[in-house]
N, C-alpha and C positions, 0 to 999 in steps of 0.2 A: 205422218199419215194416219189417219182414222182409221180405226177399226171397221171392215165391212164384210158380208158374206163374199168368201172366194168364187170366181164362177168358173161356171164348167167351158174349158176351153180345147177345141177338136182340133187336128190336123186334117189332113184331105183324108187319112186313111179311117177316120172318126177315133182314134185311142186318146186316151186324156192325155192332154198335155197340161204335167205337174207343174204351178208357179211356185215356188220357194218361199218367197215374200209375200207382203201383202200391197204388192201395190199392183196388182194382174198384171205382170209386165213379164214375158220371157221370149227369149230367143231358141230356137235349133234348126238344126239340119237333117237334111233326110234323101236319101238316094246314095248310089254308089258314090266315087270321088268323080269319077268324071259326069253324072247326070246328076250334079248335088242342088240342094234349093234350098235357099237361108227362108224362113220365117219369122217376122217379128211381131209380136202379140202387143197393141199399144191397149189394154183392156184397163182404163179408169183416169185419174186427172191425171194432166199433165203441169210438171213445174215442181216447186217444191214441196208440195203435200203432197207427192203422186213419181211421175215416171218424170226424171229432170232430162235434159238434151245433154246433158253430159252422160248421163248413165247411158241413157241410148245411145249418144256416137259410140264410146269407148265399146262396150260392147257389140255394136256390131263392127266395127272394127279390127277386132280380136275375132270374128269369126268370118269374116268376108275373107275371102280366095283371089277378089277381082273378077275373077271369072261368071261363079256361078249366078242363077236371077238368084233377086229377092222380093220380097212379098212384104210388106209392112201391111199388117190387117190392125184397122181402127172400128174403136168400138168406146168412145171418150165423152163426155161432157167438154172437154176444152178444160182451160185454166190459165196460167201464163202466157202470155201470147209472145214474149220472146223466145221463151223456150220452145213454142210452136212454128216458131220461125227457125231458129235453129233446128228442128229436126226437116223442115223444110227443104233447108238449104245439105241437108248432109243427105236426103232420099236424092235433091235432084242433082248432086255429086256421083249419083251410082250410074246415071243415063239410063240407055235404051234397055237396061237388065232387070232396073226397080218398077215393079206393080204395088199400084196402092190398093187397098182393099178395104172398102165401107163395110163391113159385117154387119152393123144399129144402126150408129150414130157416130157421124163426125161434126159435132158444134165447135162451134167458138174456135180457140184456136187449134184445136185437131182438124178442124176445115182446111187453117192452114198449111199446116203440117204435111196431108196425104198429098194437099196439093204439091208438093214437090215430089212428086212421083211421076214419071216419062207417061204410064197409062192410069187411070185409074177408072175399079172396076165396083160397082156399089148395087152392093143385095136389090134385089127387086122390094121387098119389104125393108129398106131401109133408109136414111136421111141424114141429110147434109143441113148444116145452122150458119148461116153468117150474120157477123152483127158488127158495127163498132165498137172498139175499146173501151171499157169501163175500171173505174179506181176507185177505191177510197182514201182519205187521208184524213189529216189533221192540220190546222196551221191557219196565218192569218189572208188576207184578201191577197196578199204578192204572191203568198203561197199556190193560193189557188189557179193565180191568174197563169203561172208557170204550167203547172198539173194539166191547165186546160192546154197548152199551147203544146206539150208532149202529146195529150191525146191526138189533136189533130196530125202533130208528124206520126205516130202511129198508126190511125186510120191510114194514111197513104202506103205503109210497108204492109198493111191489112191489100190494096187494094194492087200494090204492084204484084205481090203474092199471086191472087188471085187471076193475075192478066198474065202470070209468066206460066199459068196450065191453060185460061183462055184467051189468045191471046188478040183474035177475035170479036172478042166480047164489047158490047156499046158501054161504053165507061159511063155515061148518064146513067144509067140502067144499072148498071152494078154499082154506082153509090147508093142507088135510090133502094137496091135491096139489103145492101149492109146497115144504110141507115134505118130502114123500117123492123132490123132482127127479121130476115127469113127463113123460115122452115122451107125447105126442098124436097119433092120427093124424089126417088130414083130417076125417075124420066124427066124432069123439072132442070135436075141437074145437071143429065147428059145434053139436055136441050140449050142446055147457057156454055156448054163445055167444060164446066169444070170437074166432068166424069167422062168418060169415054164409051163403057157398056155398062148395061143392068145384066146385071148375075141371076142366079137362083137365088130365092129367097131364102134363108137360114134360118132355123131357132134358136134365138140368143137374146139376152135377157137386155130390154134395150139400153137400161143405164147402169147396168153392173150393181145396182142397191142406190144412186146413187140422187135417187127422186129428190132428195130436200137440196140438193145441188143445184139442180134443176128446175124448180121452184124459183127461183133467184131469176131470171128469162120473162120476160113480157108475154110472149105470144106462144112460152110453148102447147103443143097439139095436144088436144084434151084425150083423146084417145092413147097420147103416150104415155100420159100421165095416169092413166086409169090400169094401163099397162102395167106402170108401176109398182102400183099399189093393190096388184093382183099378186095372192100367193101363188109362191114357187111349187111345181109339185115336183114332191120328193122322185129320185131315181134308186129302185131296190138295188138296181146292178153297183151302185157306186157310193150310195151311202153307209155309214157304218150304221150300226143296231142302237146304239147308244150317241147319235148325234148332241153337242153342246148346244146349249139355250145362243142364237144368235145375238150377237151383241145388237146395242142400237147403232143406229146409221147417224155419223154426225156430223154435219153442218162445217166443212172447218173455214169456209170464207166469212161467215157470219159469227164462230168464235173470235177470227181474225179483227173482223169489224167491233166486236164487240171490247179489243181488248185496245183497239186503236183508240174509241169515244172516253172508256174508263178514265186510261191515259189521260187525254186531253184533261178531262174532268177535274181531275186531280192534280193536274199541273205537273205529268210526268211522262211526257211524251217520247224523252228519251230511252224510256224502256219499253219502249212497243218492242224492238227487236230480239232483246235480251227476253222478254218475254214468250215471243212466239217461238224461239228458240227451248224454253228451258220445259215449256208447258206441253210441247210439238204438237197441240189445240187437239189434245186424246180425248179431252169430253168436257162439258159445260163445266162440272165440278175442279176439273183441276185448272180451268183456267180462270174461275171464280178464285180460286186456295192463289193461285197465282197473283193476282190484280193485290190479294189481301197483303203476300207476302211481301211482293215489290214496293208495297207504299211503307210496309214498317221496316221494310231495309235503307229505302230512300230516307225515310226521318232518320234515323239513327245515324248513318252518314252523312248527312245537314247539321245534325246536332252535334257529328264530331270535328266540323269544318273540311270536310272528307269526300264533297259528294261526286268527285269525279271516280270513285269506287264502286258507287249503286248500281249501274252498267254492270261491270264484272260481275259482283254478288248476284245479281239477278239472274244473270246468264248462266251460274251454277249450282242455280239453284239453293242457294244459302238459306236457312230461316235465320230470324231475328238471333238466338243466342249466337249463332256459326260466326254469326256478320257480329257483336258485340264484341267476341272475344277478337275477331280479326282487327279492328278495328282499337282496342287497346294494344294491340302491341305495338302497331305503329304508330300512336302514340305515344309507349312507352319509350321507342324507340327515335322517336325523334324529338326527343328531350322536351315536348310542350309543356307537359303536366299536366293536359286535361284530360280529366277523365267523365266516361258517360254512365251516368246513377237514374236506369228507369225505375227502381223499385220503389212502392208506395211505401208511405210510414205506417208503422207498426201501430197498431190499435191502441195499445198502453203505454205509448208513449204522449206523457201530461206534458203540454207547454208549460214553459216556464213565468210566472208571472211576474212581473216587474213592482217590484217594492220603491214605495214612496219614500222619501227621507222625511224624518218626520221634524218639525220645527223647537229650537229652543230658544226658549225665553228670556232666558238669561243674558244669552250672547245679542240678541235683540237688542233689549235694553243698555248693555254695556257700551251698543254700537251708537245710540243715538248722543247718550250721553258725552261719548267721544267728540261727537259731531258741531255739540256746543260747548265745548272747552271746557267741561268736565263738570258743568250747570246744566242740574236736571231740566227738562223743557217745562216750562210754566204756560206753557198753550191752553192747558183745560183750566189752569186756575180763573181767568179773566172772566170765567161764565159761571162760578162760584159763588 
């Protein structure tokens, strides 16, 4: 997960509610036991740079009673859209108890996600994104031709999603807005069904920091964008005196994409995963230091006949000497004898040059004279 500004996130009663992590994801409760109300705060990407649908079922899980409502309030860019579907499917397992709640923004696959919620209820100043499935990848034309054929059964779990909160809705019309990326407003929304009421409007920062994310969307609203890229003003009540320098906001589907092309590039495709793995895409820098490290782990196990090992080293992150030394033990160990010698030669060290033999005369002459029966050759004399 990227480093981002944590955001201020209220309950009904307005006290902050502390997120621990940095992925703005927390749950609690609040009321006596028998008047209780779960809340679940979905505030930033979902999937695996962000809030996965595992961490979310388990935990609400662990705090669901069965009984009490729950509130799942979204406030997302989207991200995985399976994991969007699975939070989906685990809101609309709670029935007539679960409210969904647009607070910003529910794009992409957070569209899908609240829509598994029995009502759902979206700020007055707030919006809903649908779009089709988008990938990137690497590989040859079958490749592709696969990639594409997943997208389109994906579109359709995009649209059954959507028809099992409207179910109403002219399915002509809802392709024609998932294919074109819509922006929704509150009323827009409740108008196609797939929100129920517009709420009070809320003050809440609409992408969590999360603009260059965002950016990445065709048609998004210029005014949200401007939003954006308006500063936060400070709150006396809650900030400390000595606030930290904000880290930068970073891009991690487009480090992702960047670490897939490298890959390719290089003829090392195999370590796209070990990489986004060992790099967790924390900033342009270390996933540059990554791409560098991965290809001189990869040589060095090609060089030692080894390369089904570059995988693992990658994935733990090895440099170059970690992976050398691993790499000659088992060698050593499985009796080849080869060993791997990156070190350059030593400046002072003179080649050797190769000495002529030099010819004798003697043995010449000895040899010819042998050659005719022990009479010297009278070849020159006849020109005498």
């Amino acid at each position: 997960m990227s480093k981002k500004t944590r955001p201020r996130i209220y309950d009904k009663a307005g006290k902050l509610v502390k997120v621990e992590d940095k992925s703005w994801y927390a749950l609690q409760a609040s009321g006596e036991a028998n008047q209780r109300t779960i809340e679940v705060f979905v505030y930033g990407e979902i999937g695996g740079w962000g809030i996965t649908a595992n961490q979310f079922s388990q935990d609400l899980r662990a705090m669901d009673d069965g009984v009490s409502p729950v509130i799942a309030a979204f406030n997302s860019v989207g991200g995985d859209l399976f994991d969007g579907l699975a939070m989906h499917n685990a809101l609309a397992r709670l029935g007539e108890r679960c409210t969904g709640r647009i607070d910003a923004l529910a794009a992409s696959a957070a569209s899908v996600a609240v829509c598994g919620a029995h009502r759902v209820v979206i700020a007055a100043n707030a919006m809903m994104m649908i779009h089709n499935p988008w990938t990137y990848m690497a590989g040859d034309a079958e490749d592709f031709r696969k990639v594409a054929d997943v997208l389109d059964q994906t579109t359709e779990a995009i649209i059954a999603s959507y028809k099992a909160k409207a179910p109403n809705i002219d399915e002509v019309e809802l392709r024609r807005l998932v294919a074109a990326e819509t922006w929704l407003t509150a009323n827009e929304a409740v108008a196609l069904g797939l929100a129920d009421e517009v709420g009070d409007g809320v003050k809440v920062k609409a992408c969590l920091g999360q603009g260059a994310v965002l950016q990445r969307y065709q048609h998004a609203p210029a005014e949200l964008l401007a939003q954006l890229e308006a500063p936060e003003e400070p709150d006396p009540d809650n900030e400390p005196e000595d606030t930290p320098p904000t880290p930068p906001v970073v891009d991690s589907t487009k480090l992702a994409l960047m670490i897939t092309q490298r890959c390719a590039e290089a003829g090392i495709s195999n370590l796209v995963a070990p990489l986004l793995s060992s790099t967790k895409l924390e900033s342009e820098e270390i996933v540059q230091a990554g791409l560098t490290r991965a290809k001189a782990v990869n040589d060095l196990c090609v060089a030692a006949r080894l390369p089904e090992f570059s995988a693992e080293y990658v994935a733990a992150g090895l440099d170059a000497v970690a992976v050398r030394a691993r790499l000659f033990d088992k060698i050593v160990s499985s009796g080849k004898g080869f060993e791997i010698d990156n070190s350059l030669p030593l400046d002072d060290d003179t080649p050797l040059q190769p000495q002529a033999k030099q010819p004798n005369s003697g043995s010449i002459w000895a040899a010819r004279k042998a050659a005719h029966g022990g009479k010297p050759n009278t070849a020159r004399g006849a020109h005498s």
